[in-house]
C-alpha positions in Angstrom: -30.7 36.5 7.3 -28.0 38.3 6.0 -27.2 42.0 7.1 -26.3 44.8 4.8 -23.2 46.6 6.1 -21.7 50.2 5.0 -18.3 49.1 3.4 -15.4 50.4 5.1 -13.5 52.7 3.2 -10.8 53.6 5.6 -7.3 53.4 5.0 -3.6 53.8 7.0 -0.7 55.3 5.9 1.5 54.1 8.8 0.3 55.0 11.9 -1.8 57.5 10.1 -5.6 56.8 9.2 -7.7 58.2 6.2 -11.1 58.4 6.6 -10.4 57.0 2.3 -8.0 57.0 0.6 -8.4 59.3 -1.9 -5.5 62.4 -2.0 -6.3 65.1 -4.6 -2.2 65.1 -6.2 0.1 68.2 -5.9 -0.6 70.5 -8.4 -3.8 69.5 -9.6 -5.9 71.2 -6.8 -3.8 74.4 -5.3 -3.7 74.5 -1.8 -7.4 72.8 -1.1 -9.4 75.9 -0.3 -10.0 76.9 -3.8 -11.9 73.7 -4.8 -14.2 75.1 -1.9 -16.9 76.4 -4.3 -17.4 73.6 -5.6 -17.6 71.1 -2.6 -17.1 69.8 1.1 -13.2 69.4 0.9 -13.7 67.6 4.2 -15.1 64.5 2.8 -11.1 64.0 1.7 -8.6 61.3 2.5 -6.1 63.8 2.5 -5.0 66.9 0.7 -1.4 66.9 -0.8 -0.8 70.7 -1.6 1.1 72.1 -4.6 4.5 71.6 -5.3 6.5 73.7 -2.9 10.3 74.8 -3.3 12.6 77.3 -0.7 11.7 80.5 -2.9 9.1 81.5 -5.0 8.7 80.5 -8.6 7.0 82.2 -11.4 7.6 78.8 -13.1 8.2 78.2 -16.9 7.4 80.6 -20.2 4.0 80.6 -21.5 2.4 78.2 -23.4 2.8 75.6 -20.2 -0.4 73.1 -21.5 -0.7 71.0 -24.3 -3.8 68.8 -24.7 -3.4 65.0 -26.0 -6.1 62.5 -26.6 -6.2 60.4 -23.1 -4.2 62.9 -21.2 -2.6 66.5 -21.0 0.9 67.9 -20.6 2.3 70.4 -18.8 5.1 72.3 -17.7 4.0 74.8 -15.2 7.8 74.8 -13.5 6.8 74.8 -10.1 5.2 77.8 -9.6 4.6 78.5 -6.2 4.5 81.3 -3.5 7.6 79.8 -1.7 7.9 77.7 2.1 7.9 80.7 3.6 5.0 82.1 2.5 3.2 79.0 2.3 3.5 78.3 6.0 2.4 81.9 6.8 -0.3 82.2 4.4 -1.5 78.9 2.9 -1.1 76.1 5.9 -3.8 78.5 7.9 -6.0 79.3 4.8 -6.2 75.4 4.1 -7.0 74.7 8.2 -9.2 76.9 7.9 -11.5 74.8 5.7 -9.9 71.5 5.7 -9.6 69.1 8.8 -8.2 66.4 7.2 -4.5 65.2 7.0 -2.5 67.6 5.2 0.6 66.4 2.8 3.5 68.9 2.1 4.9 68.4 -1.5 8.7 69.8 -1.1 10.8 70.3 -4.2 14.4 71.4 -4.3 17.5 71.6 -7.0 19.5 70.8 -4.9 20.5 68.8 -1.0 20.5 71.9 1.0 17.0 73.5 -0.8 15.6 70.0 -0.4 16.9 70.1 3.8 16.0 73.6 4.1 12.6 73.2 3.4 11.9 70.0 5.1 13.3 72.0 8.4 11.4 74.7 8.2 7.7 72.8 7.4 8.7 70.3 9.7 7.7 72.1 13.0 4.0 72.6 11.8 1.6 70.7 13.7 -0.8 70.1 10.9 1.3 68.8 8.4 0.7 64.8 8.4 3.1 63.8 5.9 6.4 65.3 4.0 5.7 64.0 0.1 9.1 64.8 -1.4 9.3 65.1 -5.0 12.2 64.0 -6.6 11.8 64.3 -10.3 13.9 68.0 -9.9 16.9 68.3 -12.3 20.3 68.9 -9.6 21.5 71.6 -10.3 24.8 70.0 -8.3 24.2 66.9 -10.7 25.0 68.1 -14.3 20.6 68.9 -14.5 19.5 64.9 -14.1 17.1 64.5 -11.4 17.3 63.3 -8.0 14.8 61.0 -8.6 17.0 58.5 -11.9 19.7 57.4 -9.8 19.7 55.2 -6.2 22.4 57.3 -5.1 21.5 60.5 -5.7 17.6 59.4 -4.3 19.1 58.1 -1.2 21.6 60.9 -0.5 18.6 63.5 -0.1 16.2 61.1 1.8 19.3 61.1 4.4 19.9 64.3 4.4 15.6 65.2 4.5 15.9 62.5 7.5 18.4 64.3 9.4 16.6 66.9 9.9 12.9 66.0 9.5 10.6 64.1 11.9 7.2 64.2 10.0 6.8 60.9 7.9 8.8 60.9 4.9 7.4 59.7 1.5 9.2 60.2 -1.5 7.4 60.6 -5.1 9.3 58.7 -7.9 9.6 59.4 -10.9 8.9 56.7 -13.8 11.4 58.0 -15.9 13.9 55.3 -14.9 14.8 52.0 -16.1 14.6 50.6 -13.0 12.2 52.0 -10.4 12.2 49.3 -8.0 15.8 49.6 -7.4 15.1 53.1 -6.8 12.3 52.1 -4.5 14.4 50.2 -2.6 16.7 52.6 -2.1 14.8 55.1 -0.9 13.4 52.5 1.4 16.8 51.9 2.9 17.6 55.8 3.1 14.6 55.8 5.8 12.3 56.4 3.8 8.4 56.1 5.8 6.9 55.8 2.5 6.5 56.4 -1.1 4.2 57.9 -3.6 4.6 56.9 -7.5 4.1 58.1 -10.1 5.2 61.5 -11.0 4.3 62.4 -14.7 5.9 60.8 -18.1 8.1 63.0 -20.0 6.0 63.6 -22.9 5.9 66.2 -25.8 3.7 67.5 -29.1 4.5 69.5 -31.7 1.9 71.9 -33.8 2.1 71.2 -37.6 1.0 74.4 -38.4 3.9 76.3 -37.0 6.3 73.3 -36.8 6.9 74.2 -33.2 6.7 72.2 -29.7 3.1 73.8 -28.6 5.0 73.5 -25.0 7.6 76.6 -24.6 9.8 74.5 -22.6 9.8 71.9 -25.7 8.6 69.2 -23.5 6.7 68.6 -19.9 5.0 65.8 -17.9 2.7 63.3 -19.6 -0.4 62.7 -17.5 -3.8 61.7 -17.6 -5.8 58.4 -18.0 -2.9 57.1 -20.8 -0.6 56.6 -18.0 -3.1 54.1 -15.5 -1.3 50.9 -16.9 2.0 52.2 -16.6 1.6 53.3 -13.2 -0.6 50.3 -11.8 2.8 48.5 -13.3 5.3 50.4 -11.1 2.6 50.2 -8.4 2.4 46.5 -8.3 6.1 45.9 -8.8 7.2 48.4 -6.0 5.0 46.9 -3.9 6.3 43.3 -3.6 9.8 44.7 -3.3 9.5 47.5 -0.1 8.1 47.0 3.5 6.6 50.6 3.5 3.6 51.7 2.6 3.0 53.3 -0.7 0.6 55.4 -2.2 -0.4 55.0 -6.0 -0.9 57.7 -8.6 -1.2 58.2 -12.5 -4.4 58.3 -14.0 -7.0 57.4 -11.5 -10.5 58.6 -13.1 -12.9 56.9 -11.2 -13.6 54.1 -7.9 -12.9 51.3 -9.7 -9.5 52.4 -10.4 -8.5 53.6 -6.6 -9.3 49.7 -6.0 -7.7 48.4 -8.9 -4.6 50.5 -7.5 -5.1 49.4 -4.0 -5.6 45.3 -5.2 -1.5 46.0 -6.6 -0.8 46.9 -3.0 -1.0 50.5 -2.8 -2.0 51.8 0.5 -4.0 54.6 -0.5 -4.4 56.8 -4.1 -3.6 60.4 -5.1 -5.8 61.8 -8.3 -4.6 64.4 -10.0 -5.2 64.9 -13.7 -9.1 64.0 -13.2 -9.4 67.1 -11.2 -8.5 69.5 -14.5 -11.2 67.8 -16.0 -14.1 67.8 -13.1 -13.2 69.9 -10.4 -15.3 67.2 -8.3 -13.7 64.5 -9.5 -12.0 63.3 -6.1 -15.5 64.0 -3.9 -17.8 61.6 -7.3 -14.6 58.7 -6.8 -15.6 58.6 -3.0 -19.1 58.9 -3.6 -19.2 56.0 -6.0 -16.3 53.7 -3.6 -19.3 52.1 -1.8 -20.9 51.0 -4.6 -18.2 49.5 -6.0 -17.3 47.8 -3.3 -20.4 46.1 -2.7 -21.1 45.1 -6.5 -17.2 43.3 -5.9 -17.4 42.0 -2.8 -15.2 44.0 -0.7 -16.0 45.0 2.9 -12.6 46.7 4.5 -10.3 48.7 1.8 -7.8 48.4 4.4 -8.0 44.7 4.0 -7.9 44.7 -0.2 -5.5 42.1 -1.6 -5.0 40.3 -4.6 -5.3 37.0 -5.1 
């Protein structure tokens, strides 16, 4: 007779384990303890916090949001409290109801903001993982992000590296004509991971006033739209690098965390889905199970295509 078993629904990001893996993205759910109201945070793969640079940002002028059919943009700017004040104030405020892995998102304009905040973060005990976001313009660089050229992406993983010794994953943007290359080369930096993809640059105009409805003209595309785009980038990354890497861009629901995880990603951030349903991460774990039994899949950890 055959025996019903729970699916399991851990994952590993190196030699770290999930008890899932689903990651609420940065900038779609604050520092954690704010989504408190509205459930158990703990039942989290892991939390990766809001974008963080060395000083604090008001961010961009107002309007920052523009609403599209399948998916929002937005151009908030970083806004943010600063690393100072984030591991003073927000690391213990998050520990405080969160046990889970924590994920620091670290921005920068330029080498020495991105090394600067690596160094200080780095010493905190309960952050799990350094996610660094590359998609900044440098300022050093004529405005172009880190994140379009293999150069400029390895020259800051090297640097981060130097003076880092938390796990390293680095958040790509798809704004290239070649990510794997850029993959690649973040891989050979000493990169311990990656984490793609960052937001499409996207834009709308109203046709009332003839104006951008975005102040900053244009911002980052995301939402459901994106889900083929990044399940591309996902599944071509993934046959090209030996590290793990986590997928992101448009993840509603459980059947598209496995759908990311059969093109090899090692766990999945969610991050436009929790604008919409501030429960959005806690229903995708609730509903993995199910899925996984009604497709024949035991171990997450074990998912591959075939």
């Amino acid at each position: 007779m055959e025996i019903n078993r729970t699916p399991d629904l851990s994952v590993r990001l190196g030699d770290l384990s999930l008890r899932n893996p689903v990651i609420p993205a940065s900038g779609c759910f604050g520092y954690g303890y704010v989504m408190t109201p509205f459930y158990d945070i703990n039942c989290l793969g892991a939390i990766s916090f809001k974008g963080t640079t060395l000083n604090p940002r008001f961010g961009n002028p107002l309007p920052r949001v523009a609403e599209c059919e399948a998916g929002i943009i937005n151009s908030v700017g970083l806004q943010n409290p600063g690393i100072d004040a984030v591991i003073s104030d927000e690391l213990p405020r998050m520990r405080a109801v969160y046990s889970g892995p924590i994920i620091a998102n670290i921005s920068g304009f330029s080498i020495d903001e991105y090394t600067e905040c690596c160094r200080r973060i780095d010493g905190e005990k309960q952050v799990e993982i350094i996610e660094l976001n590359v998609s900044c313009p440098n300022v050093h660089g004529g405005g172009m992000s880190f994140g379009t050229s293999c150069e400029s992406v390895a020259e800051v993983v090297r640097a981060v590296k130097a003076v880092a010794k938390t796990p390293l994953y680095v958040k790509l943007s798809p704004n290239v004509t070649d990510i794997v290359s850029i993959a690649r080369a973040a891989e050979e930096a000493g990169a311990d991971g990656l984490c793609l993809i960052n937001t499409l640059l996207g834009m709308r105009i109203d046709t009332r006033t003839r104006r951008p409805v975005v102040a900053n003209t244009m911002g980052g595309f995301s939402g459901r739209a994106i889900f083929p785009v990044a399940l591309r980038m996902v599944w071509q990354v993934c046959r090209e690098v030996s590290i793990p890497v986590i997928g992101c861009g448009g993840v509603e629901s459980a059947a598209d965390v496995i759908e990311m995880m059969m093109a090899g990603a090692s766990a999945v951030e969610v991050g436009t889905a929790n604008i919409i349903n501030p429960c959005a991460c806690r229903d995708i774990i609730a509903e993995l199970p199910a899925k996984m039994d009604e497709l024949g899949i035991n171990s997450l950890s074990d998912l591959k295509i075939k």
